[in-house]
C-alpha positions as CSV (number, residue, x, y, z in Angstrom):
1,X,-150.6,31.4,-116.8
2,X,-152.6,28.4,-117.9
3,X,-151.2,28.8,-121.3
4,X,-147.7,28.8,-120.3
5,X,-147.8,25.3,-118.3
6,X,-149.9,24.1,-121.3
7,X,-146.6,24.6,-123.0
8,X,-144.2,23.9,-121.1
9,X,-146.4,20.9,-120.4
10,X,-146.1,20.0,-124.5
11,X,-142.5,21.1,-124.7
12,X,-141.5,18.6,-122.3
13,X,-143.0,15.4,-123.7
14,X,-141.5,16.7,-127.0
15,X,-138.0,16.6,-125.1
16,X,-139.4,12.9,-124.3
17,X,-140.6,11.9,-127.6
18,X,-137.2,12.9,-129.2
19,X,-134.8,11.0,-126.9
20,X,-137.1,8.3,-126.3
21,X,-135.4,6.0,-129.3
22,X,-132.3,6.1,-128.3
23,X,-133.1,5.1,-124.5
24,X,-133.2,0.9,-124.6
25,X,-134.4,-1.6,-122.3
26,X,-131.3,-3.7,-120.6
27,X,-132.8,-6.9,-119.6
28,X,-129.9,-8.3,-117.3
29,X,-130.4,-9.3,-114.1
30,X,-133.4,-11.7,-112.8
31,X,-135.3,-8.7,-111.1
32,X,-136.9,-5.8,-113.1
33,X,-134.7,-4.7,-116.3
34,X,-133.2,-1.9,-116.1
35,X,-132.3,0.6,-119.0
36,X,-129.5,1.9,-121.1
37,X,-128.2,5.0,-123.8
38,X,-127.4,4.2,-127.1
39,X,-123.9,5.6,-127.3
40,X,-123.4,4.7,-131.1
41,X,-124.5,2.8,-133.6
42,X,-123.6,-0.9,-131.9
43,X,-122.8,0.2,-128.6
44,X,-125.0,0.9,-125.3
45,X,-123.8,1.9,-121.9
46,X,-125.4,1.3,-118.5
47,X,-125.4,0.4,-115.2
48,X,-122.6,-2.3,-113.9
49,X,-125.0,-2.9,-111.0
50,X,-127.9,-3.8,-113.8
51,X,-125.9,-6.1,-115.4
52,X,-126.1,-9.6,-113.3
53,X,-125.7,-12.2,-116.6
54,X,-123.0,-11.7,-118.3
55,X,-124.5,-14.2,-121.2
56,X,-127.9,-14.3,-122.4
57,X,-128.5,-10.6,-122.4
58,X,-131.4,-9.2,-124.0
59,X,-131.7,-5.5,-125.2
60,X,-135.8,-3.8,-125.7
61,X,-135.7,-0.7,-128.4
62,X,-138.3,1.7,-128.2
63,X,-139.8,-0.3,-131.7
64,X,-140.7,-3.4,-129.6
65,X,-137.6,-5.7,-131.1
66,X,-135.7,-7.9,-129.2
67,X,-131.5,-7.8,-129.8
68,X,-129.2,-10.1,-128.2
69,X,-125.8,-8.1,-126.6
70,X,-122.3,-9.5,-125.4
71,X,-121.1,-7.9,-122.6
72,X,-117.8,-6.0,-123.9
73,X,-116.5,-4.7,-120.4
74,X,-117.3,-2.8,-117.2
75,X,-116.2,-0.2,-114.3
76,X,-118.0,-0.8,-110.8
77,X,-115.7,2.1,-109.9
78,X,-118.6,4.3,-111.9
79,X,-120.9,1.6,-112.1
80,X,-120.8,1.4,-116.0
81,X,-121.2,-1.6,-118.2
82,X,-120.7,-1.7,-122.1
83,X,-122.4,-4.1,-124.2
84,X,-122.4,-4.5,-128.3
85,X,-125.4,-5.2,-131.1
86,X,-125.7,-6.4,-133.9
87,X,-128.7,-4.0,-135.2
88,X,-128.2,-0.5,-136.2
89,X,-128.9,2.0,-133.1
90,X,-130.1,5.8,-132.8
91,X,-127.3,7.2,-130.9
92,X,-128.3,9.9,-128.5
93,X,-127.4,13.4,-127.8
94,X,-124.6,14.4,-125.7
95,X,-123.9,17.6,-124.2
96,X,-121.0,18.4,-121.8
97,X,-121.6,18.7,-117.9
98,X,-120.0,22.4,-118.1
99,X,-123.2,23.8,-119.6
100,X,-125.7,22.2,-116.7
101,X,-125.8,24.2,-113.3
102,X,-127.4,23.9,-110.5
103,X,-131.5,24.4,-110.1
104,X,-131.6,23.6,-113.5
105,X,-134.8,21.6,-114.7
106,X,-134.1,18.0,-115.4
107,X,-135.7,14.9,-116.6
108,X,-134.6,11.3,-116.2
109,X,-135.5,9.0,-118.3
110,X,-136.0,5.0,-118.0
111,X,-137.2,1.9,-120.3
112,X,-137.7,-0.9,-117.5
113,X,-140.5,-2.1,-119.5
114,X,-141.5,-1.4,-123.4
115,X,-143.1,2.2,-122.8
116,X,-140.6,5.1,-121.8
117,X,-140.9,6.9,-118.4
118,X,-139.7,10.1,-117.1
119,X,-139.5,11.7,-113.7
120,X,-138.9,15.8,-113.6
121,X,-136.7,17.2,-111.2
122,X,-133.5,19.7,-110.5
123,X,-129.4,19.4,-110.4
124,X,-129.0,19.5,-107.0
125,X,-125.7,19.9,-106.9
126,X,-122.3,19.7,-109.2
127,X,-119.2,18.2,-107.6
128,X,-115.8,17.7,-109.3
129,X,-112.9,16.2,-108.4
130,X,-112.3,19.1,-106.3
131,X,-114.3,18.0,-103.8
132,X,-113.3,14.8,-103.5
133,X,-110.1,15.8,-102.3
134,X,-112.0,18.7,-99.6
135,X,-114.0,16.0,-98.6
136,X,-111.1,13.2,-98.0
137,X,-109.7,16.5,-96.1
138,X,-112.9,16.7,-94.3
139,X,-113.2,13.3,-93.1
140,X,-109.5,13.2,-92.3
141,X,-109.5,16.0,-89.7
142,X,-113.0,14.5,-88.2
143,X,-111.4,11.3,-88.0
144,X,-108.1,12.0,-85.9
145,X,-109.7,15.2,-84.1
146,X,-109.1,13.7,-80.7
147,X,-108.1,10.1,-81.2
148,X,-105.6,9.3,-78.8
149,X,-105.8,7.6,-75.8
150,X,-109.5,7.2,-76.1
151,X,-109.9,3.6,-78.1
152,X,-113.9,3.5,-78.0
153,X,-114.1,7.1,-79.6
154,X,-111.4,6.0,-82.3
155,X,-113.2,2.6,-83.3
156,X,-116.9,4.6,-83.3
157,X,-115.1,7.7,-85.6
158,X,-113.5,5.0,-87.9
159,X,-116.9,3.2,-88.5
160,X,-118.1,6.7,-89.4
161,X,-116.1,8.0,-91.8
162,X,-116.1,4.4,-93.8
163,X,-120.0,5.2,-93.9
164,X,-119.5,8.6,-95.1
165,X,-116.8,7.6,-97.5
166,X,-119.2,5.1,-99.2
167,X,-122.0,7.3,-99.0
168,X,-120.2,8.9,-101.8
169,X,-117.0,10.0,-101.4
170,X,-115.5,7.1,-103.6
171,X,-117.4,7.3,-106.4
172,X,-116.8,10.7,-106.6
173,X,-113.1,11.0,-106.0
174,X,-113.0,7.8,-109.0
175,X,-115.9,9.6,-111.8
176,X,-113.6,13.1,-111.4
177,X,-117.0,14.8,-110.9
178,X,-120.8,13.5,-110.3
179,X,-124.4,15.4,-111.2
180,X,-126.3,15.1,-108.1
181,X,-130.1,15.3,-108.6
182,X,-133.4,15.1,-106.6
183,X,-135.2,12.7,-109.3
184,X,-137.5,9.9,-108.0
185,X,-135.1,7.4,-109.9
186,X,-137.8,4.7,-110.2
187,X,-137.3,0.6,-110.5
188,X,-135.3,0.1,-113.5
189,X,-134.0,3.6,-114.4
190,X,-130.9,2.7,-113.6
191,X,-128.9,3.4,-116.9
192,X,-130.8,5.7,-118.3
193,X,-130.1,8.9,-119.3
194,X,-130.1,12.7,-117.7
195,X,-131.7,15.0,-119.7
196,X,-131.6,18.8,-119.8
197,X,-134.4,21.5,-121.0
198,X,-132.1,21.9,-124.0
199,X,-132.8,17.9,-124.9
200,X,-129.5,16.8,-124.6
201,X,-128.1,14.1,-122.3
202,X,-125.6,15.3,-119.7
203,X,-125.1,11.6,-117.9
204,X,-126.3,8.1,-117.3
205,X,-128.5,8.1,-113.8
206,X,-127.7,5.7,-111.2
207,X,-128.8,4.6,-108.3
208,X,-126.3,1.9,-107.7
209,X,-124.1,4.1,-104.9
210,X,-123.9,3.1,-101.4
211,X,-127.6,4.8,-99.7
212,X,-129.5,4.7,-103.7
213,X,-128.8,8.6,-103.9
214,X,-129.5,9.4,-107.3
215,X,-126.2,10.6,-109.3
216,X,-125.8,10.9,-112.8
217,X,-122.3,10.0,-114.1
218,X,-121.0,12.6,-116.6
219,X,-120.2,12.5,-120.3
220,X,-116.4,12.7,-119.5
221,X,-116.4,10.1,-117.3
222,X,-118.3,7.6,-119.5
223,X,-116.1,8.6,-122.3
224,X,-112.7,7.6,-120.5
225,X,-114.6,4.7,-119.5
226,X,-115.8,3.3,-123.0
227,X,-112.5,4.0,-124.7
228,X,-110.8,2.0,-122.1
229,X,-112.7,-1.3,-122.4
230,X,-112.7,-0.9,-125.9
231,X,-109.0,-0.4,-126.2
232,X,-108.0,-3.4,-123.6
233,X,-111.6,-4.7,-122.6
234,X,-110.6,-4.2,-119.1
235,X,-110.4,-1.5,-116.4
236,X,-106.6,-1.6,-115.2
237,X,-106.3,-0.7,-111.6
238,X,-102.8,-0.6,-110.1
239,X,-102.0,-3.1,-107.1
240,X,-99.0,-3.0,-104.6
241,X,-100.4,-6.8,-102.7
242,X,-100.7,-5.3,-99.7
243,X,-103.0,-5.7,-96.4
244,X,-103.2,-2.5,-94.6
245,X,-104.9,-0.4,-91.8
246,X,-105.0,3.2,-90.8
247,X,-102.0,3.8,-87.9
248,X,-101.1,6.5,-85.8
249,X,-97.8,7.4,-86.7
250,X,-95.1,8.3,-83.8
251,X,-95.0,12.1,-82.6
252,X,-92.1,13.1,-84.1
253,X,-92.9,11.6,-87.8
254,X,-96.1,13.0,-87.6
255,X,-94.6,16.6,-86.5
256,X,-92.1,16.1,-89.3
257,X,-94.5,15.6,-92.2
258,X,-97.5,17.6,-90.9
259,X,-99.3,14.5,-91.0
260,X,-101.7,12.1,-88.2
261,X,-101.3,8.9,-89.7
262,X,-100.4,6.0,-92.5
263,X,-101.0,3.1,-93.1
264,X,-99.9,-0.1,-91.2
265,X,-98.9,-2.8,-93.4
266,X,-100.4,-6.2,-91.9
267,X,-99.7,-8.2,-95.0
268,X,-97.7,-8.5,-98.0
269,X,-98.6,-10.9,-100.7
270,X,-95.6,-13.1,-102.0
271,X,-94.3,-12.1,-105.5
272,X,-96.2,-8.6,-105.3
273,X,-95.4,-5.3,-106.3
274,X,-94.8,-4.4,-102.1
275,X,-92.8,-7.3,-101.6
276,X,-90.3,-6.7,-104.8
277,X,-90.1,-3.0,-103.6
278,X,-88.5,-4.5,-100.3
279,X,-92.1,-3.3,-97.9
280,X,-91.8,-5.3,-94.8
281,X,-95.0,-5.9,-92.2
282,X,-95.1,-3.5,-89.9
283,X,-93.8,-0.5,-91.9
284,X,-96.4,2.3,-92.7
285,X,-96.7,3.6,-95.4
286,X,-97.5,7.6,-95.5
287,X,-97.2,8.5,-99.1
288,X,-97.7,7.0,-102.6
289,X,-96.3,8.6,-105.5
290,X,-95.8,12.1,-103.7
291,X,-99.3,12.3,-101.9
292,X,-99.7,11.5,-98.6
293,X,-101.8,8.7,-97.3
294,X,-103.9,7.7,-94.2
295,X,-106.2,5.8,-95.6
296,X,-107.0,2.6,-97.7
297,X,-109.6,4.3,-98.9
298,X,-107.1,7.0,-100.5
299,X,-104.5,4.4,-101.6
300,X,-107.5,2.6,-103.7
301,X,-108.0,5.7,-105.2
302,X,-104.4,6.6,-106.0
303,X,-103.8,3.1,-107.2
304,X,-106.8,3.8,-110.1
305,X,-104.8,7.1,-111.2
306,X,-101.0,6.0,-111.5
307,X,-100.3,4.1,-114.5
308,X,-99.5,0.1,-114.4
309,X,-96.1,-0.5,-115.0
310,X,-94.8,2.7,-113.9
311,X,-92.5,3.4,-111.1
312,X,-93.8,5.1,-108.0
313,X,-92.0,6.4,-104.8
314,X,-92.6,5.4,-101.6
315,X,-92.2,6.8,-98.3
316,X,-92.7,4.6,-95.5
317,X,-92.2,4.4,-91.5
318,X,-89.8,1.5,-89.8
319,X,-88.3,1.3,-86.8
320,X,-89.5,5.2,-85.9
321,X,-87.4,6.1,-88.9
322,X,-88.7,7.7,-92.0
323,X,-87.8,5.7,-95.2
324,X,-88.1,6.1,-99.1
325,X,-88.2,3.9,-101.8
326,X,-89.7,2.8,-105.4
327,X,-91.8,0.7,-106.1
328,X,-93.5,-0.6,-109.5
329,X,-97.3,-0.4,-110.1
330,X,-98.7,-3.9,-110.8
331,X,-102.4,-4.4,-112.4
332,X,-104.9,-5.8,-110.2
């Protein structure tokens, strides 16, 4: 027995040793630095919330030197930020999220100062995009379980499910999928990468969700992500220029669509993409693009998915009467 955790004991600062090049030291914000993952030769990914200078940024390598990066982009949908060198990087080892299950043995590892550090733990959990739509399902039905006529219990359940929906559900509905671990992510791991018993990475840990649970964001996700702000620099979100808040919609609409509520529009920005559609204050809105809505929460997260430019239909309550329209996706 001693001789197997001798090994395992080795095997594992191996894993260590052999990723530790490629795993830099992000030195961004005026707190402790916080680390990043060579994605290629001149490129390093990280952690948006890590990233407070968007000038003056310096990057550690695991040789002691000292490289200057520009700030090419970020998404704080994922919390991702991409910067650029100008010195020749060892790219690490990717693997996809498909081959990791959960119990699996894990290691994080982080560069907030100029010696690696690891912390061992398990995948917790896997959750795809999949659940974020169970889980908006979830919190819908705990939300308008017994709502009416009972204003107290409506503004307590309301402040609820916001928590719970920051607690995780938007990140995950936005990343398609997130590795849920129970590392210690330490000061300054933030960034760094996820690595399996097979000594490949399977995500970049964060900690930079609402609560500091520690998530790793996938390979997939980072992928979309990179070639996006490369392509355009920029994250596009779509954007109707709308204030809204959940409504109850009238017994008959909601008996008609199988649906509790929409959204009640408050305010409509001059020029927008609501206001050229012909929206009007005081309509709500129940469904965007074919998918119902109760939410803002949802309609942020549709908004991320439908393509700027594009046209979108719209249905929509006024007067008691169910509407439809179209309307045209702006960018945000």
């Amino acid at each position: 027995m001693a001789n197997m955790l001798q090994q395992l004991s080795i095997d594992m600062a191996d894993l260590v040793e052999a990723r530790s090049e490629s795993v830099l030291r992000v030195d961004a914000r005026r707190r402790l630095p916080a680390s990043g993952i060579a994605w290629s030769d001149d490129l390093i990914v990280c952690a948006h919330h890590a990233v407070e200078f968007e000038d003056d940024i310096n990057i550690g390598t695991a040789e002691g030197e000292r490289l200057r990066a520009a700030l090419i982009g970020r998404d704080p949908r994922i919390d991702l930020a991409l910067l650029r060198v100008d010195a020749p990087l060892k790219p690490t080892e990717w693997a996809p999220q498909a081959d990791l299950r959960t119990g699996n043995l894990v290691m994080a590892l982080g560069r907030p100062r100029q010696n690696i550090r690891a912390s061992l733990g398990i995948v917790a959990g896997l959750a795809g995009a999949g659940d974020a739509g169970r889980q908006i399902k979830r919190m819908k039905a705990q939300f308008w379980g017994n709502m009416k006529g009972d204003k107290k219990r409506w503004k307590r359940r309301k402040w609820r499910q916001r928590q719970a929906w920051e607690g995780g559900g938007w990140a995950l509905a936005l990343a398609g999928g997130l590795i849920h671990t129970d590392l210690t992510m330490y000061p300054g791991f933030s960034g760094g990468p996820l690595l399996g018993a097979d000594g490949k990475v399977y995500g970049m840990n964060t900690s930079g969700f609402r609560g500091g649970v520690s998530m790793a964001i996938p390979l997939a996700s980072i992928s979309e992500t990179v070639a996006a702000l490369l392509s355009k620099g920029k994250i596009q979100t779509g954007y109707l220029g709308i204030g809204a808040q959940t409504a109850q919609l009238p017994d008959a609409v909601a008996e008609a669509l199988d649906q509790d509520g929409g959204l009640l529009i408050v305010s409509i920005e001059a020029g927008s993409p609501a206001a050229k559609a012909g929206l009007l204050v005081g309509d709500i809105l129940t469904a965007l693009g074919g998918e119902p809505v109760e939410h803002i929460d949802e309609l942020q997260m549709m908004l991320t998915r439908l393509a700027v430019d594009a046209e979108a239909r719209t249905q929509f309550v006024r007067g008691g009467e169910l509407l439809e329209g179209v309307v045209v996706i702006g960018e945000k």
